[in-house]
TIMI-2910 file (N, C-alpha, C, CB; in pm, 1 decimal, decimal comma, always signed):
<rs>
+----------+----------+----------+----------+----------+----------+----------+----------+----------+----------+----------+----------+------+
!      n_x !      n_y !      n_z !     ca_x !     ca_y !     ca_z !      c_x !      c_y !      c_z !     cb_x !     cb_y !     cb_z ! resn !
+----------+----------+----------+----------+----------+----------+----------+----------+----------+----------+----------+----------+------+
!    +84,8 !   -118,3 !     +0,0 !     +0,0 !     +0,0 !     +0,0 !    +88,6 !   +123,8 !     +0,0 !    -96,1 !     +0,3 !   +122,3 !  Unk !
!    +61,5 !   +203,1 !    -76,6 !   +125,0 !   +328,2 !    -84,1 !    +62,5 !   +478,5 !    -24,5 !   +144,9 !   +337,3 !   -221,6 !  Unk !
!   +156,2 !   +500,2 !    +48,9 !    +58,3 !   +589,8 !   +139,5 !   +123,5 !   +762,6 !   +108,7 !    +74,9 !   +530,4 !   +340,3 !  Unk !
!    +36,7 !   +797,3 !    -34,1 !   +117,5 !   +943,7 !    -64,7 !    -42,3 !   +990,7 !   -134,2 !   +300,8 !   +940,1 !   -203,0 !  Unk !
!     -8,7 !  +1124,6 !   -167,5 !   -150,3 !  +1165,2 !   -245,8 !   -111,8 !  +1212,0 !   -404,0 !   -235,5 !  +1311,2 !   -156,9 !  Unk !
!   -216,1 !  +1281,5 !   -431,4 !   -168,2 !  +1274,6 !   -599,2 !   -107,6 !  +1367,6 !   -566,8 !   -263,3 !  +1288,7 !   -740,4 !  Unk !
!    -12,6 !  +1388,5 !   -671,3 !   +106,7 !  +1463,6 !   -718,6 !   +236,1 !  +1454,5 !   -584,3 !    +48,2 !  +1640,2 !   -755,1 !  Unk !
!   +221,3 !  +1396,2 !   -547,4 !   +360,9 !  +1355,7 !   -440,6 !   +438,1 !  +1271,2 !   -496,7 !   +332,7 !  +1284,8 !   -299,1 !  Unk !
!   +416,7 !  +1240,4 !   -596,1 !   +515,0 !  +1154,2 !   -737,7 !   +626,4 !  +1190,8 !   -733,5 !   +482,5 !  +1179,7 !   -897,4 !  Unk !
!   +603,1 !  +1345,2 !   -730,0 !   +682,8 !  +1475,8 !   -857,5 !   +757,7 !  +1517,1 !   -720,2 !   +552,3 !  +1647,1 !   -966,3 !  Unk !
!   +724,7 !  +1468,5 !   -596,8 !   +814,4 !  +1562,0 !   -453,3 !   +939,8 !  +1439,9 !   -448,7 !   +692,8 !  +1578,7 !   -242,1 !  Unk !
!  +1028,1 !  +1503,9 !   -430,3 !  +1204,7 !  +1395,5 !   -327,8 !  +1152,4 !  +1359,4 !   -209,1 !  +1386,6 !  +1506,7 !   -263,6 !  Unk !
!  +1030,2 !  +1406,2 !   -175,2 !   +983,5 !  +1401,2 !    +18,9 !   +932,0 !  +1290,9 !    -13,5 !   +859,2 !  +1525,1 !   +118,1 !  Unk !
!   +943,9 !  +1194,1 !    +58,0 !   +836,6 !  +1063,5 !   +111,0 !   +721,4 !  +1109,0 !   +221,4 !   +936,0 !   +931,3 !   +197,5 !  Unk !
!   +570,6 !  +1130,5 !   +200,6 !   +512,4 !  +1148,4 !   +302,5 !   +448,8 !  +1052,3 !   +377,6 !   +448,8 !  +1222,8 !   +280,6 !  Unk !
!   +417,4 !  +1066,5 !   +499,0 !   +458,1 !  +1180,5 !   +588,5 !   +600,0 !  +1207,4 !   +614,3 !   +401,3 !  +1162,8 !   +713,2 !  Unk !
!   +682,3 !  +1334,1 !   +677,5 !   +788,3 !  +1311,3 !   +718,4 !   +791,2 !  +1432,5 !   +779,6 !   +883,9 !  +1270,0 !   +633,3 !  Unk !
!   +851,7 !  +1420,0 !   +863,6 !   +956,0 !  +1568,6 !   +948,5 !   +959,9 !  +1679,9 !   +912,1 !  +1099,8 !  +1568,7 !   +952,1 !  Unk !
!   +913,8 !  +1789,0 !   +876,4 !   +971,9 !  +1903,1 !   +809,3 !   +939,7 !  +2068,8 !   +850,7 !   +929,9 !  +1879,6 !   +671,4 !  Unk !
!  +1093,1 !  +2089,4 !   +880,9 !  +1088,4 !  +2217,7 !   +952,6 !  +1049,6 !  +2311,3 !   +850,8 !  +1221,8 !  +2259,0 !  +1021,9 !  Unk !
!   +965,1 !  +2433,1 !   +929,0 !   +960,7 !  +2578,5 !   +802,8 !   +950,8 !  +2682,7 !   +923,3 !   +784,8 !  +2594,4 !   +660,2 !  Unk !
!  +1063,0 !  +2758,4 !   +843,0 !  +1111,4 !  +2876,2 !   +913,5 !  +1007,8 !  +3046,0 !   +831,7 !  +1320,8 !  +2870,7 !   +878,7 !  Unk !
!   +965,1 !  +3089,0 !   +969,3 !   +933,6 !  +3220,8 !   +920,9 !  +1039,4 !  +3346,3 !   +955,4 !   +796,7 !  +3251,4 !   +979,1 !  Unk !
!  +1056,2 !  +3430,3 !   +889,0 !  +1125,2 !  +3577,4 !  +1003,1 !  +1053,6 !  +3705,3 !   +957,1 !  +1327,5 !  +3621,0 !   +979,9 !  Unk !
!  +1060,5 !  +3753,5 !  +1051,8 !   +979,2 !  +3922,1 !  +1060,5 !  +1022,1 !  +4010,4 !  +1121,2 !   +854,7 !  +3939,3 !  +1116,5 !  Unk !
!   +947,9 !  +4100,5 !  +1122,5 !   +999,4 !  +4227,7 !  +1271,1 !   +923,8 !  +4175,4 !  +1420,1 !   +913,9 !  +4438,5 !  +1234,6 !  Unk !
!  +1029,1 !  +4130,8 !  +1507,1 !  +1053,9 !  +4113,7 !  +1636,9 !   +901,3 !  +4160,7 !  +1702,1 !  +1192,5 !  +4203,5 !  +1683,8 !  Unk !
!   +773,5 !  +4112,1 !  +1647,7 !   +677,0 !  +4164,4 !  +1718,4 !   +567,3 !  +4041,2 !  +1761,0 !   +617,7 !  +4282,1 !  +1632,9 !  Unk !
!   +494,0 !  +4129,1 !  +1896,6 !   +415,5 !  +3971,7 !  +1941,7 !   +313,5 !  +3957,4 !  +1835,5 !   +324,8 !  +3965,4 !  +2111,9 !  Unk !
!   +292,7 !  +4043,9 !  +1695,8 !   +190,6 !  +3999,5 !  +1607,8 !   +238,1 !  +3927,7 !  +1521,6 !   +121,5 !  +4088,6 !  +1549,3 !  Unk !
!   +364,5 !  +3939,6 !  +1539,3 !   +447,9 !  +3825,5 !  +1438,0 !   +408,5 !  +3675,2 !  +1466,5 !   +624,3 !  +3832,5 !  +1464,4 !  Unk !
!   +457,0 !  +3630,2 !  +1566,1 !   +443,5 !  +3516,1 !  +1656,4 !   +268,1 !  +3444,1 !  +1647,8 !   +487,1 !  +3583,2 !  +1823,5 !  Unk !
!   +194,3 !  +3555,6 !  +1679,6 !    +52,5 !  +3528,7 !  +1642,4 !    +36,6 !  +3508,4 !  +1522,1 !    -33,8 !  +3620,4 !  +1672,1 !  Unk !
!    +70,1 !  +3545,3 !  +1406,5 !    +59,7 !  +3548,3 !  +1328,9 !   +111,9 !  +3384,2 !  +1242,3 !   +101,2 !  +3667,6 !  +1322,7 !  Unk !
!   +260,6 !  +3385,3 !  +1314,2 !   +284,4 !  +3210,6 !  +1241,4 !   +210,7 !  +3095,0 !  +1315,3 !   +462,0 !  +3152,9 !  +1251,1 !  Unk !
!   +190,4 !  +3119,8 !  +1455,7 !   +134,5 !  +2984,6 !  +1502,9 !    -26,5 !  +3004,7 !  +1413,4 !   +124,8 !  +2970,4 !  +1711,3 !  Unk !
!    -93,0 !  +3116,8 !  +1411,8 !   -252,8 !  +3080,7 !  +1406,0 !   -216,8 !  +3018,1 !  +1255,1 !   -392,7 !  +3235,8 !  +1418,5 !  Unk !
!   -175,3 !  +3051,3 !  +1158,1 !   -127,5 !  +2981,2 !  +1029,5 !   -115,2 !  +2853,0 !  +1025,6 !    -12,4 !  +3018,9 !   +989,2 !  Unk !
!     +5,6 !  +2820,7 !  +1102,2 !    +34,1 !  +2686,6 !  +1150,0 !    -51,0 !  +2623,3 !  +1176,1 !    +99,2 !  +2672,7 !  +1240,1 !  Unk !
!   -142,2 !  +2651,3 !  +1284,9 !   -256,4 !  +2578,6 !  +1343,7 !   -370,5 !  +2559,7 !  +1232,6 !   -313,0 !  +2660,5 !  +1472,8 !  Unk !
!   -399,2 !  +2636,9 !  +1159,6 !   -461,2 !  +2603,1 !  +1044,7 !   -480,7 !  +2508,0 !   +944,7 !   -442,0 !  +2658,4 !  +1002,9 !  Unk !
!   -309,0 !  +2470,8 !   +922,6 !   -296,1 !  +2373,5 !   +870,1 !   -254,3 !  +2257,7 !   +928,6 !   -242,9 !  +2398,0 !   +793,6 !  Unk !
!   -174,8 !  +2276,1 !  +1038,6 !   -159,2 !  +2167,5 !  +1103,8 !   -222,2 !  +2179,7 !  +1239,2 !    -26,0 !  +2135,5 !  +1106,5 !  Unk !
!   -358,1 !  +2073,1 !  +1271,4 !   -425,1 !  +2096,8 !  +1401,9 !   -366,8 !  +2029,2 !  +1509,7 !   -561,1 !  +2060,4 !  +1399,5 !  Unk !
!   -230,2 !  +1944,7 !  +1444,6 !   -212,4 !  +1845,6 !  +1567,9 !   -109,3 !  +1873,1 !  +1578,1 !   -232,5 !  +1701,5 !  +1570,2 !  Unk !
!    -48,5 !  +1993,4 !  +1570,5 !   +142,6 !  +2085,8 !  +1608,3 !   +139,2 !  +2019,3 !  +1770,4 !   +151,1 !  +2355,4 !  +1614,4 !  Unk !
!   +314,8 !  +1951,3 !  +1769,0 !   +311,2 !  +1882,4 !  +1871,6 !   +396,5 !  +1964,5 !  +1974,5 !   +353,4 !  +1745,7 !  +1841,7 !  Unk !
!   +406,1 !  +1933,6 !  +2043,4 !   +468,7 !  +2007,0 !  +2206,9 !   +607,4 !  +2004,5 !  +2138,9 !   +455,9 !  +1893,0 !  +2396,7 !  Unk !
!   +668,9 !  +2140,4 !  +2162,8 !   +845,7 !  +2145,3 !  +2106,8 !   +822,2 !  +2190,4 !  +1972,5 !   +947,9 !  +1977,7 !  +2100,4 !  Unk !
!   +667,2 !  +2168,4 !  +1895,2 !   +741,8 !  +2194,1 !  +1781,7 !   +800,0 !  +2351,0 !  +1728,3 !   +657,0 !  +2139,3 !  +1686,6 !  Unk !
!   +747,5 !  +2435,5 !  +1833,6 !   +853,8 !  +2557,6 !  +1768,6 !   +924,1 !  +2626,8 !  +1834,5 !   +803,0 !  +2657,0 !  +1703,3 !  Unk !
!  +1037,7 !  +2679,7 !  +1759,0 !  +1144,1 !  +2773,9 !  +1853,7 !  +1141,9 !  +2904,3 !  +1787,5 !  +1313,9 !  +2717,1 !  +1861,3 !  Unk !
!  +1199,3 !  +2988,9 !  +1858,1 !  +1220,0 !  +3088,2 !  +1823,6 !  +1396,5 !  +3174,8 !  +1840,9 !  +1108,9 !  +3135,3 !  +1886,5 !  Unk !
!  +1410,0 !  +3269,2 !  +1776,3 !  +1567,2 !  +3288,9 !  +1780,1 !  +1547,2 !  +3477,2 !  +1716,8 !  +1678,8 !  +3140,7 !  +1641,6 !  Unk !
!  +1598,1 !  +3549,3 !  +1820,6 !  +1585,9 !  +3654,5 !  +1784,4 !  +1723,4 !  +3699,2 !  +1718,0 !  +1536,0 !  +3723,8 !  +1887,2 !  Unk !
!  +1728,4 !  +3794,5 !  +1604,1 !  +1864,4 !  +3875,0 !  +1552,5 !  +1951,7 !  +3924,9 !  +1628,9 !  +1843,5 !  +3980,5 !  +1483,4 !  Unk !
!  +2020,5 !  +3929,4 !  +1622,3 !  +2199,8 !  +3970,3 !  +1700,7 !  +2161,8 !  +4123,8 !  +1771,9 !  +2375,3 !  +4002,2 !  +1537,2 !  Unk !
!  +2058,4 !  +4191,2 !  +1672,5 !  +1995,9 !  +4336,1 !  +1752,2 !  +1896,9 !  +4354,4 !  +1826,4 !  +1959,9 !  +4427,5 !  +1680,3 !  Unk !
!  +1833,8 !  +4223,5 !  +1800,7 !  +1681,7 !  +4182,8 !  +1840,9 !  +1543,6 !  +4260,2 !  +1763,6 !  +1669,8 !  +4218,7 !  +2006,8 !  Unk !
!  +1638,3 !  +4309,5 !  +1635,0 !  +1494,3 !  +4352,5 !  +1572,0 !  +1435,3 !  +4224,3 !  +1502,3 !  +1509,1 !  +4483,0 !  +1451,5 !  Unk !
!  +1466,0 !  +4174,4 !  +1457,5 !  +1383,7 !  +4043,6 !  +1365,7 !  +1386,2 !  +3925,5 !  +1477,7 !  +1484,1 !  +3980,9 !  +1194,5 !  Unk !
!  +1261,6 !  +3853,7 !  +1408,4 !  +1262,0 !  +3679,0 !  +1514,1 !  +1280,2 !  +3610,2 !  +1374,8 !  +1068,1 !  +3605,5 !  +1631,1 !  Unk !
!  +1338,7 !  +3466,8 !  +1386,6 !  +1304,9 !  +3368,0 !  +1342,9 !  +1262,8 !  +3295,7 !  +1418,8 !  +1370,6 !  +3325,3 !  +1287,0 !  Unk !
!  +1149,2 !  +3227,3 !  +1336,2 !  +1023,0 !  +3131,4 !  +1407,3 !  +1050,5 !  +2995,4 !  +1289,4 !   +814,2 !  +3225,7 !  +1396,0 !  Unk !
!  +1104,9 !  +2911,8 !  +1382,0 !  +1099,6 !  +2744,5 !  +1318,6 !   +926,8 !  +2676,1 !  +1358,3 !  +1254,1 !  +2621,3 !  +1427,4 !  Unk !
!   +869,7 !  +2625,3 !  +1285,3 !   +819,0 !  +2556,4 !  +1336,0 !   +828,6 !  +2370,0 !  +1237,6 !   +690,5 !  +2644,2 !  +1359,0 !  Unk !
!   +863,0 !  +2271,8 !  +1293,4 !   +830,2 !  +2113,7 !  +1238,5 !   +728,6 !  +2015,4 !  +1283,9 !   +939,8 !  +2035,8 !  +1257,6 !  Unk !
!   +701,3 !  +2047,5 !  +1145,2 !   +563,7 !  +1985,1 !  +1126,3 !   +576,3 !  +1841,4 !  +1072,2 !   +475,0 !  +2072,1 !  +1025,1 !  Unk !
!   +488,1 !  +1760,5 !  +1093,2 !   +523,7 !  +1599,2 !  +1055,4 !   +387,1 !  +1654,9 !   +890,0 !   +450,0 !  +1413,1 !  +1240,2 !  Unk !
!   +468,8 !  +1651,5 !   +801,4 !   +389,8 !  +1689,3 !   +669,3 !   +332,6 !  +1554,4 !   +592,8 !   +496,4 !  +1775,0 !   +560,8 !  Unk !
!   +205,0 !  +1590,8 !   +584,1 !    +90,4 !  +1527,2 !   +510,6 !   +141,1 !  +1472,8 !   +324,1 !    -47,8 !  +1666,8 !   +514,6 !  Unk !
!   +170,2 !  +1628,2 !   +286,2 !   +127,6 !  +1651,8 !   +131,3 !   +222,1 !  +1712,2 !   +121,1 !     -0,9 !  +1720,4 !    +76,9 !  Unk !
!   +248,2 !  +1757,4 !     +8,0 !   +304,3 !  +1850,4 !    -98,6 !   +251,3 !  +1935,4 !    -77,8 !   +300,9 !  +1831,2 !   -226,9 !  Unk !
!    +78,1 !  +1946,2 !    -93,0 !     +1,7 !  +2045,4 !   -111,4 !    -56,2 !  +2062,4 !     +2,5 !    -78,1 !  +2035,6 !   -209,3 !  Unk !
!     -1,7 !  +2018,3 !   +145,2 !    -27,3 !  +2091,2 !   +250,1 !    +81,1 !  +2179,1 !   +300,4 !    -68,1 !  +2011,3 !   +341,6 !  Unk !
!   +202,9 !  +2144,7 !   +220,0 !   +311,1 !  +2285,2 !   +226,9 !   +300,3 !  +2404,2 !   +140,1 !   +454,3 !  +2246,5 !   +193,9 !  Unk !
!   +269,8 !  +2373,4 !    +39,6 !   +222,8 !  +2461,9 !    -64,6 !   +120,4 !  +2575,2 !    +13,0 !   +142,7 !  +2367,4 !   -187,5 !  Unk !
!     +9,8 !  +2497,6 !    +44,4 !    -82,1 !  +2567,5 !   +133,9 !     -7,0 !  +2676,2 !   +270,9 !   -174,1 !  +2435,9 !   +199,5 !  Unk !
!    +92,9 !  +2625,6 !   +329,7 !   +155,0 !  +2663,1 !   +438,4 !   +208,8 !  +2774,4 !   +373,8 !   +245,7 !  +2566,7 !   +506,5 !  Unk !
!   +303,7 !  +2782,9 !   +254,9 !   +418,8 !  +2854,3 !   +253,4 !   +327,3 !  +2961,8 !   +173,9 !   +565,8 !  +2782,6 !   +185,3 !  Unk !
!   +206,3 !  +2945,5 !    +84,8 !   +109,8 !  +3025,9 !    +19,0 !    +66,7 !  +3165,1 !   +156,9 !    -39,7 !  +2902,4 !    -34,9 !  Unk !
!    +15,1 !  +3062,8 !   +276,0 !    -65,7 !  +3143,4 !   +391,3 !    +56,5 !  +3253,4 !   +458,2 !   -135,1 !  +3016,2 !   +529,9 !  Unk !
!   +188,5 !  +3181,4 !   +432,5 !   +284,0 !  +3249,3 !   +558,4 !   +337,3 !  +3383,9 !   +454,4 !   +449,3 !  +3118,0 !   +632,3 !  Unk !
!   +351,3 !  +3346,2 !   +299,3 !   +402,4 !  +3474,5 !   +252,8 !   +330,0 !  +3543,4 !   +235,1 !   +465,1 !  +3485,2 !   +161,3 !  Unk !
!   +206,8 !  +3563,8 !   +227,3 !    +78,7 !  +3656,8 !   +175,3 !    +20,6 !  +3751,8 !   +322,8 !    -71,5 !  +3530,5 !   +105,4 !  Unk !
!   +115,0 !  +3672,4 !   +448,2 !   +103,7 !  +3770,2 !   +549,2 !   +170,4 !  +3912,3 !   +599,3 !   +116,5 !  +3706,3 !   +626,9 !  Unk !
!   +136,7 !  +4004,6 !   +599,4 !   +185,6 !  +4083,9 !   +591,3 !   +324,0 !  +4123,3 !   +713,6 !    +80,1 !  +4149,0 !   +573,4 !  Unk !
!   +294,3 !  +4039,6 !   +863,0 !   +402,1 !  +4021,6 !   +954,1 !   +483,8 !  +3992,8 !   +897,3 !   +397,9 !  +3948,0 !  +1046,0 !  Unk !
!   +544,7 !  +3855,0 !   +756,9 !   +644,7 !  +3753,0 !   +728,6 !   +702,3 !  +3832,4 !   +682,3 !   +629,7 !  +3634,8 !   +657,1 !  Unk !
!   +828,4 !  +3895,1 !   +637,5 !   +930,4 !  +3902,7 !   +577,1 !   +946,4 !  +3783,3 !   +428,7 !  +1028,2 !  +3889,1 !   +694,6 !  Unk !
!   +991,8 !  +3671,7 !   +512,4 !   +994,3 !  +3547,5 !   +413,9 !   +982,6 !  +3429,4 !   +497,9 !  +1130,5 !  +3535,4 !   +322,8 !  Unk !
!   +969,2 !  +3354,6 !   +403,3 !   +948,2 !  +3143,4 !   +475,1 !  +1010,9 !  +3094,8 !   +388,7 !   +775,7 !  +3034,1 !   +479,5 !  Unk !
!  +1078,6 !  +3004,2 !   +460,4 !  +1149,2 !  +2895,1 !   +380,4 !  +1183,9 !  +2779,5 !   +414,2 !  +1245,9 !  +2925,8 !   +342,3 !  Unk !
+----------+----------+----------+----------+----------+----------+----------+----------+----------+----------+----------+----------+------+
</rs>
């Protein structure tokens, strides 16, 4: 039994698997709100640990990791669609 969805052919990822995605922004608590409620959106079952955070050498920007045990292709697609179209993100990657 093969346990992938359509178009996960075309991904190097075997799903499910492990996979961190990093946001960064300006150092603000709407930032932070901003990646978990995302996160939680797509992933309802984000597990304990899964995110850190790491502020810039000045402390104006955060990076926000969060790893997610990924479904799809097209539930990252979905992720990385929601996190750049926010206006907190800087970028995701």
């Amino acid at each position: 039994m093969h346990d992938s969805t359509p178009g996960d052919e075309q991904s190097p990822l075997k799903f499910p698997c492990e996979f961190p995605i990093k946001a960064m922004g300006r150092a603000t608590p709407e930032l932070e709100m901003a990646v978990l409620e995302i996160m939680h959106r797509h992933v309802p079952d984000l597990g304990e640990g899964a995110v850190r955070t790491r502020k810039s050498r000045k402390g104006n920007y955060l990076s926000i990791t969060v790893t997610i045990t990924a479904r799809s292709r097209e539930q990252l697609d979905a992720i990385y669609m929601d996190l750049t179209a926010c206006e907190h993100i800087v970028f995701a990657i």
